[in-house]
N, C-alpha and C positions, 0 to 999 in steps of 0.2 A: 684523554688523560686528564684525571685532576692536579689543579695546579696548587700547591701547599708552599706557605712561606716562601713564595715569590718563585718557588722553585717547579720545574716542571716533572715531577717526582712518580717515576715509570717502574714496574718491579720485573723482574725476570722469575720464570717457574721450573717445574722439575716437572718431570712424564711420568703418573702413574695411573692405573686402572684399576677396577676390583672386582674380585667374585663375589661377593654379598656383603654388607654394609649394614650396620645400624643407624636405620632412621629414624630419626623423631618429628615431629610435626612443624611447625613452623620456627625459624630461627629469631630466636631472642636477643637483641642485646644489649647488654646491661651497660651500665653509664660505667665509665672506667673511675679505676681506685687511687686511692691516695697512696696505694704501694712504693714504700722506697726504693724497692730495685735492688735491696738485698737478698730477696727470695720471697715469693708466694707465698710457699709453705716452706719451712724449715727442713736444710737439707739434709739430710742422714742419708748417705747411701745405704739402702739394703744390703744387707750380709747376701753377698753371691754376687755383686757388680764388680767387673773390671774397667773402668772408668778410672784414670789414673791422674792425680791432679800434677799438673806437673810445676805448680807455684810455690813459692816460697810461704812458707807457714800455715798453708794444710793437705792434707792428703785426701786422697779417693780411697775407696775398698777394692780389693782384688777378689775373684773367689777360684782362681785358677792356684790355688793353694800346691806345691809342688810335695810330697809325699816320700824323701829320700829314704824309705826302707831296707830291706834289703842288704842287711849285712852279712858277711859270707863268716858263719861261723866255722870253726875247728875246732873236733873232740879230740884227746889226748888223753889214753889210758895205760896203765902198764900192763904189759902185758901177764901171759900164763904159761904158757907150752911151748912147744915143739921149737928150740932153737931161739928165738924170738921172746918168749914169754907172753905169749896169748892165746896160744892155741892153732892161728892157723899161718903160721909160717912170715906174717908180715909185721909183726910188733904193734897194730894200733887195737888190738883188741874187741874185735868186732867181728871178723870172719870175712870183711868183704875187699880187703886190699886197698883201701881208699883214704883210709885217716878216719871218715869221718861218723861211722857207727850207722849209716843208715843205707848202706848201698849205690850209692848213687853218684857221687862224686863234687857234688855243691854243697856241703855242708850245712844244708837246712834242712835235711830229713822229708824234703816232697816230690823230689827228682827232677823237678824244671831246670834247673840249674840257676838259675836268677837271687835264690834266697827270700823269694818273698810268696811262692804259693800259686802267683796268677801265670807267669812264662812271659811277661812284658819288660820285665827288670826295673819296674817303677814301681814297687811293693804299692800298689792301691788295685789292681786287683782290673783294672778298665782297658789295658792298653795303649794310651795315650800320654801315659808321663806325667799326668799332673791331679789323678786321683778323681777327675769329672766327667771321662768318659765323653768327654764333645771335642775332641781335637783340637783341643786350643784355639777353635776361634774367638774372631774377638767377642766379647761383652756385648758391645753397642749395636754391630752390627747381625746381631742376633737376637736381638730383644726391642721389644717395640718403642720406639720412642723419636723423639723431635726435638732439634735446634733451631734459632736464630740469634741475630745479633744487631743491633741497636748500640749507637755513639762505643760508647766504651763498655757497654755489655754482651756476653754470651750467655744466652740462658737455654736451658735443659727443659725438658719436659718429659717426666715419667709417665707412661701409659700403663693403664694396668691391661696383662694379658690374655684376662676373660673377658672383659666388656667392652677394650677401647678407651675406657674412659681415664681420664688423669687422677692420677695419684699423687705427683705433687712438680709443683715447678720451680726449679734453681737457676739462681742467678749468682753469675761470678764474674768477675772487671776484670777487663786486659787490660794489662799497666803498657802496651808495646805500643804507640801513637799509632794511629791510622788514619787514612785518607778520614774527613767528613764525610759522607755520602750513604746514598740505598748499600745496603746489602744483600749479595746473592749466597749464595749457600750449598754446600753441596757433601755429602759422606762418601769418603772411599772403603775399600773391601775391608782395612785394617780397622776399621773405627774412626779414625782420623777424619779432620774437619777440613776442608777446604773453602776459605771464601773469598768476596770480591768485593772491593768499596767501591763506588764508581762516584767518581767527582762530580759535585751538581752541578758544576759547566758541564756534562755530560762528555767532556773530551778526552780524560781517561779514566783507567781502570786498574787499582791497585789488587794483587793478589797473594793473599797469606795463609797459613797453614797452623793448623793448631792437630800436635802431634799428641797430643794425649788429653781430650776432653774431660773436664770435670764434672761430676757428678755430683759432687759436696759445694757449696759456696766457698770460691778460691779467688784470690788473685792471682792472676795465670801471665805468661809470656807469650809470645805465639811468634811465630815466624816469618817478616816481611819476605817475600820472595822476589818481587819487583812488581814491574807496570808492562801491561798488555800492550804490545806492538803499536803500531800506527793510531796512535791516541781511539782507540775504540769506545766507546761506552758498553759496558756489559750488567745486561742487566738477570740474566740468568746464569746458574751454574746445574749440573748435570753428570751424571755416572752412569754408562750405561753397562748394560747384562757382559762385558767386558772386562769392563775395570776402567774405559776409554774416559775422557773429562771432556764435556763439553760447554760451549758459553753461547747465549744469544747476543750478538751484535743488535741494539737498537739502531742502529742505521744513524741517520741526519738527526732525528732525533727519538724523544718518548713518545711520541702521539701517535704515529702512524709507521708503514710500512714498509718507507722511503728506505732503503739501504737494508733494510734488515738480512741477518744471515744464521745460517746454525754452522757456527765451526767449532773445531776438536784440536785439541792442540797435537801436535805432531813428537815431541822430544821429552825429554825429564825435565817436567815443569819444574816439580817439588826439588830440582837443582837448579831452574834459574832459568831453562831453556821454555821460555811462551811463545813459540813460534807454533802456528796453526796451519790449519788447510780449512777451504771450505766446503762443509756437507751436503746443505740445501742454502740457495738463492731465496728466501722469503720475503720479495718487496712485491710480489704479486701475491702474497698470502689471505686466503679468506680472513685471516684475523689482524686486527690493525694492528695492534703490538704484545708482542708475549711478555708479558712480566715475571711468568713464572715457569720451570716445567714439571710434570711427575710422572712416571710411570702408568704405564696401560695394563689393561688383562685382557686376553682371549677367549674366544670362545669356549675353550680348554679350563678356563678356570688359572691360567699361565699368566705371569707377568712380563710385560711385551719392555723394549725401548722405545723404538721406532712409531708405535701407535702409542696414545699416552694420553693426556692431557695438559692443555693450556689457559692461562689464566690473564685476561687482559684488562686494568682498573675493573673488576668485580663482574667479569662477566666470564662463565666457565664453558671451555669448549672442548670437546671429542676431537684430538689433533692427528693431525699426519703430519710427521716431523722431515720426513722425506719428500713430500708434495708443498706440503704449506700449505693443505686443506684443513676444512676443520668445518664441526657439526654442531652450532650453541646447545648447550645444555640451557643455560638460565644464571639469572643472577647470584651471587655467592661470595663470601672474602672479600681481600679486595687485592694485593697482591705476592698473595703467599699461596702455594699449593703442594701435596706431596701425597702420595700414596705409599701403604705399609702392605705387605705382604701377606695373606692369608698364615705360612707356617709360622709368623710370629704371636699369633693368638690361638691358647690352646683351641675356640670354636675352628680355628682354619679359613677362619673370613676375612678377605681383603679388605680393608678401610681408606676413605676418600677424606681428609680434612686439608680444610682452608684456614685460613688466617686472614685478619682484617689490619686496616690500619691503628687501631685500638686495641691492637693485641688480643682480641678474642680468637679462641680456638673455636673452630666449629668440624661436625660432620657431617658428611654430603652423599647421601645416596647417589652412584656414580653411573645411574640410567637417568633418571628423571629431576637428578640433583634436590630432593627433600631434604632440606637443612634440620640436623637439632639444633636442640637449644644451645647455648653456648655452656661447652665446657669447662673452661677456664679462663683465665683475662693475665695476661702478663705482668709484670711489674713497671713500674713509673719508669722513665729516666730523666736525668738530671738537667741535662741539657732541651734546647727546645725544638727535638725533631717529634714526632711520635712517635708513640711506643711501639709500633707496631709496622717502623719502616724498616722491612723488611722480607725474603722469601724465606721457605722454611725448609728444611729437608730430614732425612732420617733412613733408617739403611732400606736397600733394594731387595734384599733375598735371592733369590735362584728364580732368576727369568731367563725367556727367549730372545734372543737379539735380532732382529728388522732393519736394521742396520749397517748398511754395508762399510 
């Protein structure tokens, strides 16, 4: 483990795998920027993001646009004939006993009864209520992209979802104080952010929640939730094909594999309860220490939990999260890792990027680890950690769980 600013500064990973990957040839990287840490590129949400800022003095874009159509009209004629004055014995003039001139008895003349033409009662025509036809999932966790977080910043990274490649990356300050320390990282089903500060005495581990990620440059609030049990260090955080949250324990310390563990919290964290169990005993692990984890894929072309990848000071390994085996890939990052999903790029190809301490993005061919060039590089911050202490993560999709 390198040791930075006197500190012995360890990163925790997330478990992912990939079906096919875009690689480029050897990894470049470039000297980092004089970026102030307001944003890479200038933030605009794209028209169709639900990313909701939830800060005082700006906002996100939504595109979950709700569509209240559908109003129940009524015709009212006088009548003609027979008793009544319309002709067919009921007064609304129509012939069909209903009020409303068209047969049917919904007053919109298409006989769904809804008023709006599709039989959903959400007058857009989709059956889901809000006119997009995706079931209201979330934004985030449907669309390709990546977080971290550094001192008092959260930054965003848009991918684009033909080629993998960034489109632009935002940065927004949590005004809510936090521990100093690495951070781990980790997305739930909802969108939402979960992370970890882990105090550089390594003896604990702060855990907060950021319930509505921005997409726009914000100043945001986030949610302290408390400190991890029995002063642990944690240096990674984890979702698996569940919904389950897990942490890696660096044991005694960052270096090696003294004490290390893979636990899962047991209770409603996101209310307070960080009580665990432990999954795998990892101090006999092939790998000295996990800094990071990400998701796996099978031979399926499926993204796994349980089989995945781990990332320990810049070296990437084919993990068993259940054993505590693992297969070097080769050098790479240094300790951030995360896999995206195939269904979030229109090709359907799973994607492997790292992150370094320099905040460079990079991608990783996830058989033989062939780095491209570096994709993007993050913004400054202000204080004097680097820019790039930190893991990265970003949504799961629809995998298999390995996991018991």
């Amino acid at each position: 483990m390198t040791c930075i600013f006197g500190h012995n500064l360890s990163r925790p990973r997330r478990l992912a795998l990939i079906v096919t990957c875009l690689a480029a040839p050897a990894v470049a990287s470039p000297a980092c920027g004089d970026d102030t840490g307001a944003s890479t590129s200038e933030a605009d949400a794209s028209a169709g993001s639900e990313g909701s800022d939830p800060s005082a003095g700006s906002s996100a874009t939504t595109n979950a646009a709700s569509d209240p159509s559908g109003t129940e009209g009524s015709s009212s004629s006088s009548g003609t004939t027979a008793g009544d004055g319309d002709g067919d014995g009921d007064g609304d003039g129509d012939g069909d006993g209903d009020g409303d001139g068209d047969g049917d008895g919904d007053g919109d003349g298409d006989g769904d009864g809804d008023g709006d033409g599709d039989g959903d009662g959400d007058g857009d025509g989709d059956g889901d209520g809000d006119g997009d036809g995706d079931g209201d999932e979330p934004f985030l966790w449907n669309s390709p992209n990546l977080w971290y977080s550094v001192e008092d910043k959260l930054i965003y990274i848009a991918l684009n979802e033909d080629d993998g490649t960034v489109d632009e990356i935002v940065s927004s300050t949590v005004m809510t104080p936090l521990i100093d320390g690495y951070n781990s990282i980790t997305m739930l089903e909802d969108g939402s952010l979960l992370g970890a500060r882990m105090a550089q005495s390594e003896d604990s581990t702060e855990i907060f929640h950021v319930p509505e990620p921005p997409i726009v440059a914000s100043e945001i609030t986030v949610d302290v939730i408390g400190v991890v049990p029995d002063n642990l260090a944690i240096e990674a955080l984890y979702t698996d094909c569940e919904g389950r949250v897990y942490l890696m324990d660096t044991g005694a310390n960052g270096s090696d594999p003294v004490g290390n563990r893979l636990i899962r919290f047991t209770g409603d964290y996101l209310q307070g309860d960080l009580n665990y169990e432990v999954i795998t005993d990892l101090q006999n692990a092939s790998v000295a220490d996990i800094d990071d984890m990400a998701p796996g894929i099978n031979e399926q072309g499926e993204i796994t939990d349980g089989d995945g990848f781990a990332i320990d000071s810049g070296e990437v390994y084919d993990f068993d999260y259940t054993t505590g085996t693992g297969v070097l890939l080769g050098p790479g990052g240094t300790w951030g890792i995360h896999t995206l999903g195939g269904p979030l790029f229109t090709d359907d190809a799973a994607r492997l990027y790292l992150f370094t301490l320099d905040a460079e993005l990079i991608e990783a061919d996830p058989v033989d680890l062939m780095l491209s060039d570096v994709l993007a590089v993050g913004p400054d911050v202000i204080g004097d950690k680097p820019k790039g202490w930190s893991g990265i993560t970003g949504p799961l999709t629809d995998c298999v769980s390995t996991i018991d």
